[in-house]
C-alpha positions as CSV (number, residue, x, y, z in Angstrom):
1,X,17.8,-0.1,6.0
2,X,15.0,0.0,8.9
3,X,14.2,-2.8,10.5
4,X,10.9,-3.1,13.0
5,X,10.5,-5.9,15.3
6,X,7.3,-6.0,17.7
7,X,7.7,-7.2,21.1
8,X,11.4,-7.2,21.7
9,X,9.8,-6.6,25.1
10,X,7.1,-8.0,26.6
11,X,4.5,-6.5,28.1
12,X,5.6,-7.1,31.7
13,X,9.0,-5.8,30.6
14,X,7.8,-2.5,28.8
15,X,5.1,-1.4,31.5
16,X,7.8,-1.8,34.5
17,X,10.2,0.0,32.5
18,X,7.3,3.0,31.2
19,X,6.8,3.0,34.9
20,X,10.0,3.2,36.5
21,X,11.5,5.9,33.8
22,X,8.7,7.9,34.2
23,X,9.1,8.2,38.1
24,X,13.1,8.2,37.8
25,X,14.1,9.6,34.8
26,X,15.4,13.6,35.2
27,X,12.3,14.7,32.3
28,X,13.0,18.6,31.4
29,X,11.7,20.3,28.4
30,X,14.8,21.6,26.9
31,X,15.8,24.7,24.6
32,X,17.2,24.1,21.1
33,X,18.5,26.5,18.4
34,X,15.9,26.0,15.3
35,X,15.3,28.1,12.4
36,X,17.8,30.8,14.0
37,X,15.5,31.0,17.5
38,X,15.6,29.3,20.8
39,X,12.6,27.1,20.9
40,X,11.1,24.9,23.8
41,X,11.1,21.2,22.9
42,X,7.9,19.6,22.2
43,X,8.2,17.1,24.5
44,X,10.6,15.7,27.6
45,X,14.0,14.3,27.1
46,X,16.7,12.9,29.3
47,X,19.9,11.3,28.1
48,X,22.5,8.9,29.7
49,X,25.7,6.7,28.6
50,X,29.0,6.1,29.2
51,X,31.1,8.9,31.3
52,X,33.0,11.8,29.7
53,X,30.9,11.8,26.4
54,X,29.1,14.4,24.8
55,X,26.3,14.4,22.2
56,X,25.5,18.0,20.7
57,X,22.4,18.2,18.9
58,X,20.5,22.1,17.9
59,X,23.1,23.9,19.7
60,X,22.7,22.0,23.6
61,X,25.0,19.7,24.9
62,X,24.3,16.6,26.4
63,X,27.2,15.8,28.8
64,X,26.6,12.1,29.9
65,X,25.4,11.0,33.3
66,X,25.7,7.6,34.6
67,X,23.9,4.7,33.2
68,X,20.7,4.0,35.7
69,X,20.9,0.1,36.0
70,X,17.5,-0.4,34.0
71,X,18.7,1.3,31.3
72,X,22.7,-0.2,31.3
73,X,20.6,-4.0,31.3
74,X,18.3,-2.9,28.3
75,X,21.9,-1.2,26.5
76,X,23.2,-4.9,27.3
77,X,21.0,-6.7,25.5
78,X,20.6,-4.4,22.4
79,X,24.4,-5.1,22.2
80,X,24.6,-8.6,22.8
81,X,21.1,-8.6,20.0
82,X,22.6,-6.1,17.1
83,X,26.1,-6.9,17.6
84,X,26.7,-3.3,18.4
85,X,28.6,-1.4,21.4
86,X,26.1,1.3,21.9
87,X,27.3,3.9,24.8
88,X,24.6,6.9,24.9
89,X,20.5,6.6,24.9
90,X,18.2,9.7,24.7
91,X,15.3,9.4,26.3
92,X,12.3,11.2,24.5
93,X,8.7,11.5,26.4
94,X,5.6,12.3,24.5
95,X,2.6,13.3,27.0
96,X,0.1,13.1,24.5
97,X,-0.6,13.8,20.8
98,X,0.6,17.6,20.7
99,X,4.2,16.3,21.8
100,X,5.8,15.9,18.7
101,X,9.3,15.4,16.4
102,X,9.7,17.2,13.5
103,X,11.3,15.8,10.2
104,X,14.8,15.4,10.7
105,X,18.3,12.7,10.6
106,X,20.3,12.2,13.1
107,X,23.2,12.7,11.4
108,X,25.4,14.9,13.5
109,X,29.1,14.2,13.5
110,X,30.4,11.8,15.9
111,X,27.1,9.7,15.7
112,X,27.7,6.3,14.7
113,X,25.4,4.7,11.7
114,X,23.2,2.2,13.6
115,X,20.1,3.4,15.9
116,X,18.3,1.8,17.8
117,X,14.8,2.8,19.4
118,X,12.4,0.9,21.7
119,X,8.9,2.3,22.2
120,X,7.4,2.2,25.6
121,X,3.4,3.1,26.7
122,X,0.6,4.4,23.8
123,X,1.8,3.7,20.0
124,X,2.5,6.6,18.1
125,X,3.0,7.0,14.1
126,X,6.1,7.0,13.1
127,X,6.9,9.0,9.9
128,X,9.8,7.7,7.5
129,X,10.6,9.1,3.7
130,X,14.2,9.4,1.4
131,X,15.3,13.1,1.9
132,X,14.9,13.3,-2.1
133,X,11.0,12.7,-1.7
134,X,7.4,14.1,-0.5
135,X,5.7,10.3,0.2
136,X,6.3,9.2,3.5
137,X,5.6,5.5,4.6
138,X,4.3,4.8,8.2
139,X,4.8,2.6,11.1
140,X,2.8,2.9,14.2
141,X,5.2,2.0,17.1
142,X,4.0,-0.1,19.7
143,X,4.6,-0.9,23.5
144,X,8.0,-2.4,23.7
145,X,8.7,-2.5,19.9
146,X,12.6,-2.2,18.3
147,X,12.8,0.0,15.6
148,X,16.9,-0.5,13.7
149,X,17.8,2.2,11.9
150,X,21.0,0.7,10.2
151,X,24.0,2.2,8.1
152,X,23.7,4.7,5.5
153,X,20.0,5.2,6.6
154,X,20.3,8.6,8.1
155,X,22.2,10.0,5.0
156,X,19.4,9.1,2.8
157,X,16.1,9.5,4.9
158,X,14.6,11.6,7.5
159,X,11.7,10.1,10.2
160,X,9.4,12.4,12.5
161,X,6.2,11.6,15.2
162,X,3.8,14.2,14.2
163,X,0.8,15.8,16.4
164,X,-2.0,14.2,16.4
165,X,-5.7,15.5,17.1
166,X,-6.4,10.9,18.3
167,X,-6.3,10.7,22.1
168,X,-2.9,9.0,22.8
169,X,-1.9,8.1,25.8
170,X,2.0,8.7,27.0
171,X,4.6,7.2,25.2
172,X,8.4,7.1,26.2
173,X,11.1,6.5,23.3
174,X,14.6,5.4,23.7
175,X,17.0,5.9,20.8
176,X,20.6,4.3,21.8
177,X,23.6,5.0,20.1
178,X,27.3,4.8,19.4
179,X,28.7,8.2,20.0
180,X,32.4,9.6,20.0
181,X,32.7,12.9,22.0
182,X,34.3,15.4,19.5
């Protein structure tokens, strides 16, 4: 099931947040193994959550770092709202419309069934369809949006942000989730 809830933060809360990650967060422009190459990332990531865990994705490892405060409040209250005990967020970065996601499930083992992604700065499309099918239905993410991805829906779908030729401005994603380090 996907759930999509518009203004779980406000406007004050998601432009002191866009601003504070941007200038705080550790933004590099990773290396994954794709299609049997090494590829440059098509946009920024950075990753935190509870110590000692690990979350591989496209052959990198993502060894945990500690929780900046801002980001351990926001985990808080995602908890406390989904009834969930998230421990890891990735942080994705999109500088305009050529930084991308391609189609693809974040069903690695070890990654628990509920996701949960807030949307911070310009909206972006959002690009959802059942791994059996062509026709995809969109969502346009907005500042300070919730987007649940909940059980099962990773086994049965797949979700990308696709380029864009529209001007977009930036856009900062945060996917949190409940990880075991394998």
């Amino acid at each position: 099931m996907l759930e999509y809830q518009e203004n779980y933060l406000n406007t004050f809360e998601s432009e002191a947040l866009f601003t504070d990650l941007l200038a705080n967060a550790d933004w590099c422009r990773e290396s994954i193994f794709l299609y049997g190459k090494w590829r440059k990332t098509p946009r920024f990531t950075d990753w935190a959550g509870d110590a000692g865990l690990n979350y591989t994705y496209s052959g990198v490892d993502h060894i945990t770092k500690a929780w900046p405060g801002v980001l351990d409040r926001l985990r808080l209250r995602l908890n406390k709202t989904l009834h969930q005990a998230f421990n890891f967020v990735l942080l994705n970065r999109y500088v305009d419309g050529q930084d991308s996601m391609g189609w693809h499930s974040d069903d690695e083992a070890g990654v628990g069934s509920v996701i949960a992604s807030i949307s911070l700065g310009a909206s972006r499309r959002f690009l959802v369809k059942k791994k059996s099918e062509t026709r995809s239905r969109k969502i346009d993410l907005e500042n300070g949006s919730l987007l649940v991805m909940s059980e099962n829906f990773q086994a049965e779908h797949q979700h990308a942000i696709p380029k864009t030729k529209r001007k977009v401005g930036e856009r900062i994603n945060l996917t949190f989730r409940s990880i075991q380090s394998l």
